[in-house]
VMD Tcl script that draws the C-alpha trace (Angstrom):
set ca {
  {-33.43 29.45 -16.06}
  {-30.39 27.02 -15.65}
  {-27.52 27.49 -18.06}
  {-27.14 24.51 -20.01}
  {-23.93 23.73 -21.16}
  {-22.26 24.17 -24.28}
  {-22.27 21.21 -26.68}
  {-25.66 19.37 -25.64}
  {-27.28 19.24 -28.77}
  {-24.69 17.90 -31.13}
  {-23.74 15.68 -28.68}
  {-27.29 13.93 -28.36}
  {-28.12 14.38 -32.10}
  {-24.48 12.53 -32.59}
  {-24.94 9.86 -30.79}
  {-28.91 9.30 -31.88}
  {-28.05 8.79 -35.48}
  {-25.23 6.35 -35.06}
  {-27.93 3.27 -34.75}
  {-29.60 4.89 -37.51}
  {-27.03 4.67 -39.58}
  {-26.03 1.08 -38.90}
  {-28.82 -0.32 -39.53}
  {-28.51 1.38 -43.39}
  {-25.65 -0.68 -43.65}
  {-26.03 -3.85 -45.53}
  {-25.94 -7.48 -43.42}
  {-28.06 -9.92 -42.68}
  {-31.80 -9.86 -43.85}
  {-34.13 -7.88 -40.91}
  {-36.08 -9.62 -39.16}
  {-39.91 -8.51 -37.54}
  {-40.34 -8.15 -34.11}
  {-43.06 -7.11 -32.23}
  {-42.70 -6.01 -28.35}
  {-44.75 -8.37 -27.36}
  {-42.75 -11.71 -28.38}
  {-39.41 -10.05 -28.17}
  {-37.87 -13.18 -25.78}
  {-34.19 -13.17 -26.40}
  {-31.37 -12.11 -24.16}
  {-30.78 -8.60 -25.99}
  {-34.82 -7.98 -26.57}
  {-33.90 -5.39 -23.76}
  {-31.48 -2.90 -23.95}
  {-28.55 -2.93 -21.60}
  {-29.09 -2.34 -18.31}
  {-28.05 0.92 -18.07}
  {-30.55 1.65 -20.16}
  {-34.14 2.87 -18.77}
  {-37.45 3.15 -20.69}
  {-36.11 1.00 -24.26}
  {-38.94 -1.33 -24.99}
  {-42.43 -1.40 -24.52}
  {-44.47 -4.38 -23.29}
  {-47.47 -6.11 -25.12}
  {-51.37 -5.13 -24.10}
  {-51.92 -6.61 -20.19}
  {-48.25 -7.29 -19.81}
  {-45.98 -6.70 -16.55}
  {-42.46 -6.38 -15.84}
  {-41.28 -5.95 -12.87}
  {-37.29 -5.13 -12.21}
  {-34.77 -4.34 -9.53}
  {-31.20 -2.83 -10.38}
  {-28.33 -1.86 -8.40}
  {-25.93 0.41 -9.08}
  {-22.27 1.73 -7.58}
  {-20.33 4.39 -8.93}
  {-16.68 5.44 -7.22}
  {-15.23 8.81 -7.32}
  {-11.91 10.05 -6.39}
  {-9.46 12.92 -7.21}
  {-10.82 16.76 -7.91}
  {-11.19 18.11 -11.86}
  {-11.74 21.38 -12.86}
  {-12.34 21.71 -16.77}
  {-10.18 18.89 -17.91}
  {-7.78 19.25 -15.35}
  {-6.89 17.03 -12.25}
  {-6.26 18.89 -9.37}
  {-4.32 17.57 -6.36}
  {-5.68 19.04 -2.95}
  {-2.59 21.36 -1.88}
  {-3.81 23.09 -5.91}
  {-7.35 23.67 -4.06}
  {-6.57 24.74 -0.75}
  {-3.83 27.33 -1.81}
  {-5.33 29.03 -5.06}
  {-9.01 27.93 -5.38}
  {-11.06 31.12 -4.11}
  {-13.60 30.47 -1.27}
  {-16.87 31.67 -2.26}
  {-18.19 32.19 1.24}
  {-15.30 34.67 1.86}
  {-16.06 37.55 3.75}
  {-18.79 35.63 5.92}
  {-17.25 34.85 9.49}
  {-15.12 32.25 10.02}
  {-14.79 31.92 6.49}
  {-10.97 31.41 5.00}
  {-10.47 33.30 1.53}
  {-9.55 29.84 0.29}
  {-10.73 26.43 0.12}
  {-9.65 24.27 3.40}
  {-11.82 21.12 3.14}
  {-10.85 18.98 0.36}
  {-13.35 16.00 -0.87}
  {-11.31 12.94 -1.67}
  {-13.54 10.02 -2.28}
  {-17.10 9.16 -3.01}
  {-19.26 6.33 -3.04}
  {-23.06 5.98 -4.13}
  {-24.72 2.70 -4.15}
  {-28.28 3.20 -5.45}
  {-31.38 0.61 -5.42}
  {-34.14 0.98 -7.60}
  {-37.37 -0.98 -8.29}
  {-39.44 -0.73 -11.12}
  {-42.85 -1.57 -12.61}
  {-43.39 -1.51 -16.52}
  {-47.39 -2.35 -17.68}
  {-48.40 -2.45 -21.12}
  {-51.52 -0.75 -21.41}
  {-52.33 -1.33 -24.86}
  {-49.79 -2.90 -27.30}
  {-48.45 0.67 -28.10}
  {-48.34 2.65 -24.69}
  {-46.71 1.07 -21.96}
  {-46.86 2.94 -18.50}
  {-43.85 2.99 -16.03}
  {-42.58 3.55 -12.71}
  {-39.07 3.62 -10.69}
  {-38.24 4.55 -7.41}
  {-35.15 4.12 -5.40}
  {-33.00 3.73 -2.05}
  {-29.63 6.01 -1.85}
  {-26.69 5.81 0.32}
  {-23.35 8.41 0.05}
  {-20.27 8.10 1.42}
  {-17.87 10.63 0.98}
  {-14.74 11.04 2.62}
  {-12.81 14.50 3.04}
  {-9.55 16.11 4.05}
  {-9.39 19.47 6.49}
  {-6.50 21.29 6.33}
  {-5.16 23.75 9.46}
  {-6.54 27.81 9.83}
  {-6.77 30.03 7.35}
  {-3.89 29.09 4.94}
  {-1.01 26.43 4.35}
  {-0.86 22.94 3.42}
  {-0.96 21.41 6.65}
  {-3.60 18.82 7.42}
  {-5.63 18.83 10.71}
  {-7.56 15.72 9.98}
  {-10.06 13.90 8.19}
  {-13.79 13.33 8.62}
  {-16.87 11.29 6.32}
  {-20.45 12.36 5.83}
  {-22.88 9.43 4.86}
  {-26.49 9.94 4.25}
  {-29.02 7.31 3.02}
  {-32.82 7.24 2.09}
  {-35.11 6.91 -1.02}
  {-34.47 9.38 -3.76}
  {-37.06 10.92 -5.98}
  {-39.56 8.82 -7.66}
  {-39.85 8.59 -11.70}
  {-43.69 8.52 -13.00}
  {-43.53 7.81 -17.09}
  {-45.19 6.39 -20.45}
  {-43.15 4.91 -23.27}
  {-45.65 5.37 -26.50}
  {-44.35 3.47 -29.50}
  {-44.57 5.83 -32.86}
  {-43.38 2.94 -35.11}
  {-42.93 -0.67 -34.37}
  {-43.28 -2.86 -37.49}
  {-40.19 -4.82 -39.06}
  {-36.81 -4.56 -37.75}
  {-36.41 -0.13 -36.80}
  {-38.55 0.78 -34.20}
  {-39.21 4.14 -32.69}
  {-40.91 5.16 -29.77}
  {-41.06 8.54 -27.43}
  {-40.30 8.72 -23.62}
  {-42.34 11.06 -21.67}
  {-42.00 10.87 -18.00}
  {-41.77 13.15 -14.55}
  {-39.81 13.19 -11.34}
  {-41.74 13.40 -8.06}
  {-39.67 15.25 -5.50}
  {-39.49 12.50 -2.75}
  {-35.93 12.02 -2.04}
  {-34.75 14.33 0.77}
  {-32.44 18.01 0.50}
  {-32.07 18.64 4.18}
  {-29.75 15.95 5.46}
  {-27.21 16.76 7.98}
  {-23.90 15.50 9.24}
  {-20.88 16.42 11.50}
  {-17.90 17.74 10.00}
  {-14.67 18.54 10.90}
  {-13.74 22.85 10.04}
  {-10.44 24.39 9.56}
  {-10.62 25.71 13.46}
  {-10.86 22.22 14.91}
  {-14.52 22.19 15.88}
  {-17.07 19.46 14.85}
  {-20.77 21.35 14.62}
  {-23.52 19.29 13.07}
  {-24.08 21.47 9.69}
  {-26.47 20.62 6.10}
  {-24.80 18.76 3.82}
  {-23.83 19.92 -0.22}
  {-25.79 19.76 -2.79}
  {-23.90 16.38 -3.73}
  {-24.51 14.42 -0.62}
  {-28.60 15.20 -0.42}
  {-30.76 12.46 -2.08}
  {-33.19 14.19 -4.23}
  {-33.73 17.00 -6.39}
  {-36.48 19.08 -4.30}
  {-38.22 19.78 -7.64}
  {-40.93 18.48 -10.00}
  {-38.77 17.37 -13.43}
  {-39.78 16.60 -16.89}
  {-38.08 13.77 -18.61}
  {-38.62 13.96 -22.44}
  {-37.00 11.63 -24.75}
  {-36.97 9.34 -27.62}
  {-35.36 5.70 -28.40}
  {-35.11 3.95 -31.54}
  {-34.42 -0.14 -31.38}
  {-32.51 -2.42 -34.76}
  {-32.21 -5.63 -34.97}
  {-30.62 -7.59 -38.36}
  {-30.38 -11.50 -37.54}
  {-28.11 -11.88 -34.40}
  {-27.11 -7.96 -33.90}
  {-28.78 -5.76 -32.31}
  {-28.68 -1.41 -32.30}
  {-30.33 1.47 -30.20}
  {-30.04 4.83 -29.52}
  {-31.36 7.02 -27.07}
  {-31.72 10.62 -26.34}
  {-33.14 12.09 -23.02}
  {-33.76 15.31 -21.01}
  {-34.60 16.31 -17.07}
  {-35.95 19.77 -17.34}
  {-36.50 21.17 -13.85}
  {-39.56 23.49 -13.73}
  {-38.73 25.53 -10.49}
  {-36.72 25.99 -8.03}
  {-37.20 23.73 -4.40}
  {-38.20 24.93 -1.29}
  {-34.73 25.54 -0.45}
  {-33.95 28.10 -3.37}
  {-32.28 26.11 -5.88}
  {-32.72 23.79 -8.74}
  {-30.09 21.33 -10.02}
  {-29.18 21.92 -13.79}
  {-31.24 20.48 -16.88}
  {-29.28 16.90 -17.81}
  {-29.05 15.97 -21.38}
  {-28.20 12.41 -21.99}
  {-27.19 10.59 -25.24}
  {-26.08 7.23 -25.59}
  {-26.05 4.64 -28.20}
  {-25.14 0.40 -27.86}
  {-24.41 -2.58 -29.81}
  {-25.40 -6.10 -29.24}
  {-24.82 -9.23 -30.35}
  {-26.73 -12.90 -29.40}
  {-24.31 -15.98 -28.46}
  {-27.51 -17.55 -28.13}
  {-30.91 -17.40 -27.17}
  {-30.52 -16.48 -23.73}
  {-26.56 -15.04 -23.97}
  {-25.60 -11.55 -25.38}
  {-23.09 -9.37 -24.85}
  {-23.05 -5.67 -25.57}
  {-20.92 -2.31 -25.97}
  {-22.44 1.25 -25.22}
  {-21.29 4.75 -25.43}
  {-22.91 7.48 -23.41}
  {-22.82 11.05 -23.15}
  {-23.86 13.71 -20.82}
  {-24.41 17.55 -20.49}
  {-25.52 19.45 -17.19}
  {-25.89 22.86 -16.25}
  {-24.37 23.99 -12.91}
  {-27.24 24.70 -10.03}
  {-29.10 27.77 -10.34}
  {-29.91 28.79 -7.07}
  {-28.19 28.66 -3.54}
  {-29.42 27.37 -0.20}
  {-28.77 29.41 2.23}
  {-28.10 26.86 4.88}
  {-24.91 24.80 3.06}
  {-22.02 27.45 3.26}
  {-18.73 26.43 4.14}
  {-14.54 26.31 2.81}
  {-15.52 23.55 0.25}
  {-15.88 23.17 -3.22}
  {-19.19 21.04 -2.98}
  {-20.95 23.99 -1.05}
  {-20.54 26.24 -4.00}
  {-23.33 25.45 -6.84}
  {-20.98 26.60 -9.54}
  {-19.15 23.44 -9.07}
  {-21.70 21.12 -10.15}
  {-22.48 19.68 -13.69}
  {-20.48 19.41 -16.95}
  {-20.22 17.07 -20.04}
  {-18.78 13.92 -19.73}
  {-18.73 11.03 -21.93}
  {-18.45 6.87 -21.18}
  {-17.70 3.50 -22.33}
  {-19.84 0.53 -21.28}
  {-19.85 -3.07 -21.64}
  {-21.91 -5.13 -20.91}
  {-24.24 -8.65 -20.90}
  {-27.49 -10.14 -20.70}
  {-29.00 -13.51 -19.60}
  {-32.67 -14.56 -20.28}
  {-33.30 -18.08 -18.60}
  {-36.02 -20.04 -20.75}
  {-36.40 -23.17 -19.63}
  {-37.82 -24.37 -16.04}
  {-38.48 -22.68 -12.87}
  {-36.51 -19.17 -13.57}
  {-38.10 -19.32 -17.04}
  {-38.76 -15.49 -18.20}
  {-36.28 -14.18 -15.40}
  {-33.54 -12.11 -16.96}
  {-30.10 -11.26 -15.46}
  {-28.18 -8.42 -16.55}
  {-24.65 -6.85 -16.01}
  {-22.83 -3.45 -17.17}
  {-19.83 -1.53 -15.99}
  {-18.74 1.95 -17.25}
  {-15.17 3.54 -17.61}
  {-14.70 7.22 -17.95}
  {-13.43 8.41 -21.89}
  {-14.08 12.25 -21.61}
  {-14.35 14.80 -17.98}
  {-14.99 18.44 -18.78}
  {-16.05 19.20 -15.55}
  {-17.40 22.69 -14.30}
  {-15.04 22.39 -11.33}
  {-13.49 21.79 -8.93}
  {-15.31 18.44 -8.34}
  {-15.05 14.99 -8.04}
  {-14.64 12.70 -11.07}
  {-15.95 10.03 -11.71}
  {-13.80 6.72 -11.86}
  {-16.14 3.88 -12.77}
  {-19.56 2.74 -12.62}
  {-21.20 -0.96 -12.03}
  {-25.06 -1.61 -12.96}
  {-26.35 -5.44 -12.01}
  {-29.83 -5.64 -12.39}
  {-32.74 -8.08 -12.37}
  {-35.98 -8.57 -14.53}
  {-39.56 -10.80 -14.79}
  {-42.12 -10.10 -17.36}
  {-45.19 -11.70 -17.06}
}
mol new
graphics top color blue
foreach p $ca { graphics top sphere $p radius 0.5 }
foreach p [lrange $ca 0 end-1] q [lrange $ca 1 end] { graphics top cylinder $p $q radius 0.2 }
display resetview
């Protein structure tokens, strides 16, 4: 089983009562909505936000996002390490094996992942909705070797890049209650394995050679493994604000062909929004996450590098979004809804060393119809 880390619960039943609770708080008089005729700018969620309405009886939406999100700089705990801390104390975990240093010697420094992903939303009847996301992957990440077996000296510096579709998200949303202004409904879903775990690249080693090796964990594009996603997301509304909260799982059955399965992720997040207008609103979201380190190894990543080692994966983390929405309603792009959200970093507790994350940036695109 994967170890989950510390803290998940109260950190998912925190943030799924905040909306909850302001929507007890006196304001303006609540206003009725059903799914079906919700056409203002912050009917949807931000866009961050997967799987937080549901769609009328015979309804479509169709939806594209992209989304970039830059790393730099190594964390262990809540710790910044520089890379002379790594290569001179940080054990190697592949010690022992030949040609393998008793210490870290390649150092990530940056990351980039740009992901694309399509989706397909179709209201079945007015209180199921059935969904569907897949998506296109690229990595970048670039890294720093130092010289032999010890020292601080660098030899050079080499990227990996891999790019392909990543694993494909099957779901239902099934609304429990959706009369007047608090609305709940349940998120059941699965992850089809169809993103790739055996991509390769050339790197440069400690010893000056270039081979052609697999990649870590962190630069493959799938998970290798059938996942449940579970979950549950509650919607407010009171005159021009707007509430939600959301708590989700990915519980990975089994382990891939390869040996290993990433860790269970526990997500929490909760947002505020408020309408300029019709078509205009603006919105501020906090989210929080929990994942296990990788259970498992493969036996084919190895190496003198913190992303080869599957204790250095996962964590809790927690981030603040803000964000906007823009429904055109008149003429030609009438029903066509534009959406923007970027993401700082408030909280790293990272099962380390790894990379941390700096910022993210989600633009996305939607039609109902």
């Amino acid at each position: 089983m994967n170890r989950l880390v510390p803290g998940t619960i109260f950190a998912i039943a925190s943030l799924s009562l905040l909306a909850p609770c302001a929507a007890a708080h006196p304001g303006a008089a609540p206003t009725a909505q059903h799914p079906k005729h919700n056409h203002t700018a912050s009917g949807h969620a931000p866009i961050g936000v997967m799987g937080d309405h549901l769609h009328g009886q015979g309804e479509w939406m169709v939806s594209y996002r992209f989304m970039r999100m830059e790393m730099a700089g190594s964390r262990d705990g809540t710790d910044t390490l520089s890379a002379d801390n790594i290569v001179t104390s940080v054990p190697n975990r592949f010690f022992g094996a030949p040609m393998q240093p008793p210490t870290l010697r390649v150092v990530p420094e940056e990351m980039t992942m740009d992901m694309h992903m399509v989706g397909l939303m179709y209201g079945l009847t007015d209180r199921v909705t059935l969904t569907a996301m897949t998506s296109f992957v690229t990595k970048d990440m670039d890294h720093v070797t130092f010289q032999g077996p010890a020292g601080t000296t660098e030899l050079g510096s080499f990227t990996t890049e891999t790019s392909g579709f990543g694993d494909t998200t099957l779901g239902a949303l099934i609304g429990v209650d959706m009369d007047g202004a608090h609305r709940w409904h349940l998120n059941l879903g699965i992850s089809l394995p169809t993103g790739s775990i055996d991509e390769t690249g050339t790197i440069l080693t400690p010893m000056n050679t270039r081979p052609t090796v697999r990649l870590p964990y962190a630069m493959q594009l799938g998970s290798g493994t059938i996942d449940l996603k579970p979950g549950v997301t509650y919607l407010g509304r009171a005159g021009d604000w707007s509430w939600g909260a959301q708590a989700l799982g990915t519980i990975r059955l089994d382990e891939n062909d390869e040996g290993y399965a990433l860790g269970d992720r526990f997500e929490g997040t909760a947002w505020l929004a408020y309408d300029f207008s019709r078509s205009l609103s603006v919105s501020t979201r906090l989210k929080a996450v929990s994942q296990g380190q990788i259970d498992g190894i493969d036996p084919l990543i190895a190496g003198p590098v913190q992303t080869a080692d599957p204790d250095n994966y996962g964590g809790e983390t927690a981030e603040l979004l803000f964000g906007a929405n823009y429904l055109f309603t008149d003429g030609p792009l009438a029903k066509n809804r534009l959406a923007i959200e970027a993401g700082l970093p408030l909280h790293r507790d990272l099962n380390g060393p790894q990379l941390e994350t700096d910022w993210t940036l989600t633009l996305g695109w939607q039609r109902a119809f």
